[in-house]
C-alpha positions in Angstrom: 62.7 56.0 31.8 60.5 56.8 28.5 57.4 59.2 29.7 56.0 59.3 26.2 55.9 56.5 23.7 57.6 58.3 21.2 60.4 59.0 24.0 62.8 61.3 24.0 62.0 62.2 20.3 58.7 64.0 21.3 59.3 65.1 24.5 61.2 68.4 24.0 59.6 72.1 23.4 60.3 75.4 22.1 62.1 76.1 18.9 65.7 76.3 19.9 66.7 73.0 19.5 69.5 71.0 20.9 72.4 73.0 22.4 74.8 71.4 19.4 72.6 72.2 16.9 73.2 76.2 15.1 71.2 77.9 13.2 73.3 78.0 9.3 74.3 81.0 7.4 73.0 79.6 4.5 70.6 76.7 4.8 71.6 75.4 1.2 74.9 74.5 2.1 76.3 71.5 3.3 78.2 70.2 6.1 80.7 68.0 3.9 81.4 65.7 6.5 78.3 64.0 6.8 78.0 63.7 3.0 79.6 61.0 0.6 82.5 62.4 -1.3 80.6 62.5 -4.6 77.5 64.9 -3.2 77.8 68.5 -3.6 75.1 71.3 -4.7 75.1 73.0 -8.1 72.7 75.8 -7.8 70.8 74.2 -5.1 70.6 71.0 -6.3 72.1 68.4 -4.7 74.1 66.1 -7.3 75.9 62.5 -6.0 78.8 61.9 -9.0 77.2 64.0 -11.5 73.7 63.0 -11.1 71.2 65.2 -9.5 68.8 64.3 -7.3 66.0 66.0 -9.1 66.9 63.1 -12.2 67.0 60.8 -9.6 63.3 61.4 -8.1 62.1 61.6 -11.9 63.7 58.1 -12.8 63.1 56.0 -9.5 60.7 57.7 -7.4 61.0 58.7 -4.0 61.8 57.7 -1.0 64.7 56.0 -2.4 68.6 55.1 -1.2 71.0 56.4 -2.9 74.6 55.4 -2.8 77.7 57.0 -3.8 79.8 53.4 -5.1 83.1 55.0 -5.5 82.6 56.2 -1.9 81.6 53.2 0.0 84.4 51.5 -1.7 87.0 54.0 -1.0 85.9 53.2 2.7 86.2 50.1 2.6 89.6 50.2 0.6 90.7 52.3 3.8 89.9 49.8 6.6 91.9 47.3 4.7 94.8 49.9 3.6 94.8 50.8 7.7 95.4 47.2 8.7 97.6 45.5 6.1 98.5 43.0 8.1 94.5 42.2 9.7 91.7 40.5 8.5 88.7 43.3 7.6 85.3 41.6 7.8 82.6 43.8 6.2 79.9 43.6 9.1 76.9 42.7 6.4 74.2 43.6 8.8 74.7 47.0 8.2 73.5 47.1 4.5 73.7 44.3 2.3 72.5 43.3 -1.1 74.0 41.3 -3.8 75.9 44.2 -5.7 77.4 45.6 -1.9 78.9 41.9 -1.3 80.6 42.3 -4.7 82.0 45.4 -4.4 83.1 43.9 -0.5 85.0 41.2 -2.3 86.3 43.7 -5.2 88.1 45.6 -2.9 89.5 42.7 -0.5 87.4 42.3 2.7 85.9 39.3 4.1 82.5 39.5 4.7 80.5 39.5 8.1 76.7 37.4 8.0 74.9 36.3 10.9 71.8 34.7 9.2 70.7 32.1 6.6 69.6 35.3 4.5 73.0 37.2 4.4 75.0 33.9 3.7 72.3 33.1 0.9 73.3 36.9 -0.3 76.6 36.1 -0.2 76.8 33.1 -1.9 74.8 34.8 -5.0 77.2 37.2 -5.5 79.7 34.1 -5.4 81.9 35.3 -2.8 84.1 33.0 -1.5 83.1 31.2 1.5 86.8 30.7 2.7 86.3 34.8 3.4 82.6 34.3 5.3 82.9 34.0 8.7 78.5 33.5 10.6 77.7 35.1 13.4 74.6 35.2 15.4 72.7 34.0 19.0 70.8 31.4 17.6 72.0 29.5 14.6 70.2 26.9 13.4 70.9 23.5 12.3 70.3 24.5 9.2 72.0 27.9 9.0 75.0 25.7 10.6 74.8 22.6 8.3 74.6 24.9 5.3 77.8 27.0 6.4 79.7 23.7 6.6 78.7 22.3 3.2 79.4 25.4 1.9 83.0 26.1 3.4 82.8 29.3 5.3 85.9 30.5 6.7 84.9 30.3 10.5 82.1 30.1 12.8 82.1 32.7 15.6 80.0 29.9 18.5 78.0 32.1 20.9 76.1 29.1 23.2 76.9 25.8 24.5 73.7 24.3 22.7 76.0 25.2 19.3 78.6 23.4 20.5 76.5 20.4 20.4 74.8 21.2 17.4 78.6 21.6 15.4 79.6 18.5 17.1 77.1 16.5 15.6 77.0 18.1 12.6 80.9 18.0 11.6 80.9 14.3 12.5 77.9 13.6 10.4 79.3 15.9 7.4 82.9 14.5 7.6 84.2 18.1 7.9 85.9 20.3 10.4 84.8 23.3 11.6 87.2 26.5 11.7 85.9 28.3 14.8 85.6 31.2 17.1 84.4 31.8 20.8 82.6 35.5 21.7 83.1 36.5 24.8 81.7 39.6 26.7 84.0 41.2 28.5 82.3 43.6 31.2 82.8 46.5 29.1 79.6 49.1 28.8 80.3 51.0 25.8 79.1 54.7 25.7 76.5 54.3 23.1 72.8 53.3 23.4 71.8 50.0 25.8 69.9 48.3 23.1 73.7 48.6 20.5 75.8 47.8 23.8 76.7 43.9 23.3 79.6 43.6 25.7 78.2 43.8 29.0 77.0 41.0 31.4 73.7 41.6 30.7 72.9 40.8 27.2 72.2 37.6 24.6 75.4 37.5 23.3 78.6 35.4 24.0 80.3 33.7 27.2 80.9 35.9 29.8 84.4 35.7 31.4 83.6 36.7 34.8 81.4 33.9 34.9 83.6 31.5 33.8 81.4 30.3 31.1 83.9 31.2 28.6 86.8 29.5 29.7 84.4 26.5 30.1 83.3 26.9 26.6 86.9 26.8 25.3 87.6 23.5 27.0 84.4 22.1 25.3 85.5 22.9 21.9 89.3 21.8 22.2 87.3 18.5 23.3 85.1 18.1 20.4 87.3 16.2 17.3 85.2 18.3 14.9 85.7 21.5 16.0 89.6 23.7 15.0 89.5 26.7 17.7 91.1 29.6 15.5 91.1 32.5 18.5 88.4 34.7 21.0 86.1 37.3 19.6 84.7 40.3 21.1 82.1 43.3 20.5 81.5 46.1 22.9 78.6 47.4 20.7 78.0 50.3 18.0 78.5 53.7 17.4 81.5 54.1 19.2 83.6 57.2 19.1 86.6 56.4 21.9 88.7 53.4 22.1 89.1 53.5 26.0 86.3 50.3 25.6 88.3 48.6 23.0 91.3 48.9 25.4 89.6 47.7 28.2 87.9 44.7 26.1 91.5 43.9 24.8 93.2 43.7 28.1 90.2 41.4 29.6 89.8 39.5 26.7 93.7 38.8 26.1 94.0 37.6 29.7 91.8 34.4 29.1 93.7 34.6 25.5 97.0 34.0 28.1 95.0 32.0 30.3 94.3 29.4 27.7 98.2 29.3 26.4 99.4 28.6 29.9 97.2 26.4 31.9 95.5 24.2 28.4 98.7 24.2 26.4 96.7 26.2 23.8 98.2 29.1 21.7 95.1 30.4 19.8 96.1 31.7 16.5 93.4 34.6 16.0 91.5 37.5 17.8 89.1 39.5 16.5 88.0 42.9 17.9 84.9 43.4 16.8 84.0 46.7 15.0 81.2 49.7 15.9 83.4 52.1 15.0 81.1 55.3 14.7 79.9 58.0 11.8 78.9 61.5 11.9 74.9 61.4 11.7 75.0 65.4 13.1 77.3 68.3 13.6 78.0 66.7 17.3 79.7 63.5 16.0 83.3 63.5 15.6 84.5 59.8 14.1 88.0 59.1 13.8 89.3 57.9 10.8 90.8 54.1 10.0 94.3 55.1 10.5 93.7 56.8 13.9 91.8 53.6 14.8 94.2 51.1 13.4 97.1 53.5 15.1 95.2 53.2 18.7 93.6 49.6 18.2 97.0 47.9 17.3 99.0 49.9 20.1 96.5 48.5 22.4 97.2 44.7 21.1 100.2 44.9 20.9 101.4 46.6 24.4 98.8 44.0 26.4 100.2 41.0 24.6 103.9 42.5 25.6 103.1 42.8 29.5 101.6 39.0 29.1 104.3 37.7 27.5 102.6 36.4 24.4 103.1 36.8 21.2 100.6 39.0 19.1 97.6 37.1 17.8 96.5 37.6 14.1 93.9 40.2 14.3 90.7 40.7 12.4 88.3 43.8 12.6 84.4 44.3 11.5 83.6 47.8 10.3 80.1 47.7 8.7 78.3 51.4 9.4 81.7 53.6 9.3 81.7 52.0 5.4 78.1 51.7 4.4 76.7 54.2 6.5 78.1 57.9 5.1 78.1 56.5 1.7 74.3 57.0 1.1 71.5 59.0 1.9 67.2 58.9 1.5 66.0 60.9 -0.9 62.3 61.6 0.1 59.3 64.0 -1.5 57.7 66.8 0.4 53.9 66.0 1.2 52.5 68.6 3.7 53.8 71.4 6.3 52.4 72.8 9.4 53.4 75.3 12.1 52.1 73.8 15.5 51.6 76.7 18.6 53.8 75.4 21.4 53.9 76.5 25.4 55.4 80.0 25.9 54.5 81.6 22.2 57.1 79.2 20.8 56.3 76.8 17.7 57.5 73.7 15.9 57.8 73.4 12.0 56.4 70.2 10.6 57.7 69.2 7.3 56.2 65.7 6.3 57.8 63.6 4.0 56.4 60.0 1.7 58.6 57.7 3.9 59.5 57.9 7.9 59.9 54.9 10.3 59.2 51.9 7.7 62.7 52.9 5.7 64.4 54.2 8.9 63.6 53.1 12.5 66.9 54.2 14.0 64.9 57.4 15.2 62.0 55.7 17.1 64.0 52.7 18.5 67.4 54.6 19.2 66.3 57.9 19.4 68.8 58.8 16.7 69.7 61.7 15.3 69.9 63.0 11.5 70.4 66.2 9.6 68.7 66.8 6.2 68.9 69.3 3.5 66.9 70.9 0.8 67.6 68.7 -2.5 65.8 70.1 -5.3 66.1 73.7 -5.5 68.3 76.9 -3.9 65.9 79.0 -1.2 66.4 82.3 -0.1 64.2 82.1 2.8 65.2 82.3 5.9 65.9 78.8 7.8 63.4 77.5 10.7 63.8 75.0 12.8 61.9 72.2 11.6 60.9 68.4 12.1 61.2 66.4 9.3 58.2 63.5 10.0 57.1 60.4 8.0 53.9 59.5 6.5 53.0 56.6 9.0 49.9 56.0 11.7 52.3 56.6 14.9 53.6 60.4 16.8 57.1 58.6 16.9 57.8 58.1 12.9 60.4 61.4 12.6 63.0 61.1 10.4 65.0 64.1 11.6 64.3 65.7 14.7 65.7 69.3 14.7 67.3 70.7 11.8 67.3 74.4 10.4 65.5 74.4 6.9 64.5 77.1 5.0 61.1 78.6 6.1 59.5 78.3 2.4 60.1 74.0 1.9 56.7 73.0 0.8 55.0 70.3 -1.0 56.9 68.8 -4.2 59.9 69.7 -2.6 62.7 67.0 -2.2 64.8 66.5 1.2 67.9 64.8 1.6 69.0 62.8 4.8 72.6 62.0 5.2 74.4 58.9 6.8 71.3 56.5 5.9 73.4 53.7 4.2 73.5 51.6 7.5 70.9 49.7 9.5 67.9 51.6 7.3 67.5 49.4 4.7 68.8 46.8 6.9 65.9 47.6 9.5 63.4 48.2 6.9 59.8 47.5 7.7 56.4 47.3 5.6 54.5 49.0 8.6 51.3 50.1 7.4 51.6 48.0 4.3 54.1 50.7 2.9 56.7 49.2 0.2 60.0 49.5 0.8 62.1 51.9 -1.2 64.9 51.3 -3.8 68.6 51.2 -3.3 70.1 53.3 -6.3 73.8 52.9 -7.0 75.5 56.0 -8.7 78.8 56.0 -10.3 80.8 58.2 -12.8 77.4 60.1 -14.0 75.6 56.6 -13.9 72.6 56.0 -12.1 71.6 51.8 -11.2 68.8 50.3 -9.6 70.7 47.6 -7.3 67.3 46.9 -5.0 64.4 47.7 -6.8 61.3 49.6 -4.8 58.5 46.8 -3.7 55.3 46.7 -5.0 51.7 46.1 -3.6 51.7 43.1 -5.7 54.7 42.4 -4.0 52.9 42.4 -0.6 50.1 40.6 -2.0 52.2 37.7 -3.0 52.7 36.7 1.0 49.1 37.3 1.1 47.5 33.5 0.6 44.4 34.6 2.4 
């Protein structure tokens, strides 16, 4: 249970920090693995593919996104080089903009919407709808009618209500309706209860237990309009074991069975889901898409042998593990303060010109982030500091423990890693704050892909 309302992120004293977390060193240096492969320092200064964030601050401001192309699409290149013979949806909920879903398409993937907004994204970076596959709780007849004019690839149906809905809407259209069922399978993934979607408890899918999803299955092999492709799953996000992925598979492949032997029904597809986790911290240890595609088809494969069925065409959705370590939030130092805590201890405030309206993942997940110093090489000793936005609440902290040197002060810039997922994505005008630009950089080239918002912006929603 939360005590504060900040939670977790404000509850803990002294200046130690977590038990993970050491004291560098050398403060200027950086952890390489939760950096894109273009960032590196040259004499303090952080550069992403030969551009250095000091240019960067001077030619698009601050806070701002900034994303290492050639990285996010070497990660997505190695989903789809790690299963060849699978269909890689790009999960576009974790960052998406028209330039991403070109680069998406570029290298291969399908591409992963679950709104009217991301398909209308989609579409204007022409991608081919026979590669879009909607997701989402509550589509509506408009989000569904436009999917089926437009020719998306599939439909994953998550209620009986959208059943209907397709039913009518395929018959009215003259078209049919490539289609998926989610199920939850009972599994409670070891990540945080508001990213753990497989459960009983939760919006999303049929639930097999239950029976629901069996019954939902019959339903669509009854409707004329509707071609059943195969049974999804997702166990949730951030996820650093398979042992949920094997237990989903197994539950998820006996309906598959099920289905072939009592309806007569061999379902051609089954998709897996994704949430295949990043390192935010020091603590996190992700595997890489070979040693998931190594574990993840082992686990198909050898529950579809003991069955007796043959191996269903696969598909995948990574979204984070591309977008997510390919970017990081450049911000400007504002103000610092030492605050006395209990015991002689005290706490290191750096506060920065963004915070909770450009990442919430702090204040709703109570994640974790690491930062460095951008602009400059220090010599000072590191302190453990909290890196805090510029926002009316005790909960906006960007980075809640992190060793920076003692002598960051105002004019400064920060760097925070591991940003390029579900932060633009999430990103909020709280307080009437703009949102921040997405900066692409690539072979020395620096491009505005979102640009920053405006107060005119703001005021154009304003009919008052």
């Amino acid at each position: 249970m939360r005590s504060h309302e900040a939670g977790a992120l404000h509850g803990q004293a002294g200046d130690r920090g977590p038990a993970w977390l050491r004291n560098p060193e050398d403060p200027n240096r950086l952890v390489p693995h939760l950096w894109a492969d273009g960032v590196s320092k040259v004499d303090g200064v952080l550069t992403v593919a030969g551009v250095s964030a000091v240019d960067l601050a001077a030619e698009f401001g601050t806070p701002t996104y900034v994303v290492d192309e050639d990285d996010f699409r070497r990660r997505a290149r190695s989903f789809k080089e790690a299963f060849p013979d699978a269909d890689v949806y790009y999960a576009g909920k974790a960052f998406l903009c028209v330039a991403a879903a070109r680069w998406i398409a570029e290298e291969g993937l399908n591409l992963d919407v679950c709104s009217g907004g991301e398909l209308a994204v989609a579409l204007k970076a022409d991608f081919p709808p026979a590669r879009i596959g909607l997701h989402g709780n509550n589509k509506s007849l408009a989000e569904l009618r436009r999917a089926l004019e437009v020719g998306v690839g599939r439909i994953i149906i998550d209620s009986f209500e959208e059943i209907d809905r397709l039913r009518e809407l395929t018959a009215e259209l003259d078209v049919t309706a490539p289609v998926m069922i989610r199920v939850t399978a009972g599994v409670e993934a070891h990540t945080h209860e508001y990213i753990s979607t497989s459960h009983e408890d939760q919006k999303f899918g049929f639930s097999i237990t239950g029976g629901d999803a069996l019954d939902a299955v019959r339903r669509v092999l009854d409707a004329p309009g509707l071609e059943l492709r195969g049974l999804h799953s997702h166990i949730g996000s951030q996820i650093f074991v398979t042992d949920g992925f094997e237990v989903a598979a197994r539950r998820v492949l006996r309906l598959h069975a099920e289905i072939e032997k009592e309806l007569g029904v061999a379902l051609p597809e089954f998709d897996l889901g994704g949430g295949f986790g990043i390192a935010y911290t020091t603590q996190d240890t992700p595997s890489t898409p070979d040693d998931l595609a190594r574990g993840m088809l082992k686990i198909v494969a050898d529950e579809c042998a003991a069955m007796g069925i043959a191996v269903p065409h696969l598909s995948i959705e990574p979204g984070r593990a591309i977008a997510g370590p390919s970017t990081f939030t450049l911000y400007e130092v504002g103000t610092t303060k030492s605050v006395a805590l209990d015991g002689g201890a005290a706490r290191r405030y750096v506060s920065v010109d963004g915070g909770m309206s450009d990442n919430i993942r702090p204040a709703l997940y109570g994640a974790d982030y690491s930062c460095t110093l951008a602009s400059r090489v220090s010599d000072a000793p590191a302190v453990l500091s909290r890196v805090v936005g510029k926002h009316c609440e005790s909960g906006d902290i960007v980075v809640k423990d992190e060793f920076l040197p003692g002598d960051v002060a105002a004019g400064d810039l920060l760097a925070v890693p591991g940003t390029g997922a579900y932060c633009r994505s999430l990103a909020s005008n709280y307080n009437h704050v703009p949102r921040a630009a997405v900066v692409a950089v690539r072979d020395g080239e620096a491009r505005l892909i979102l640009r920053r918002e405006t107060e005119d912006d703001l005021m154009t929603l304003d009919v008052g």
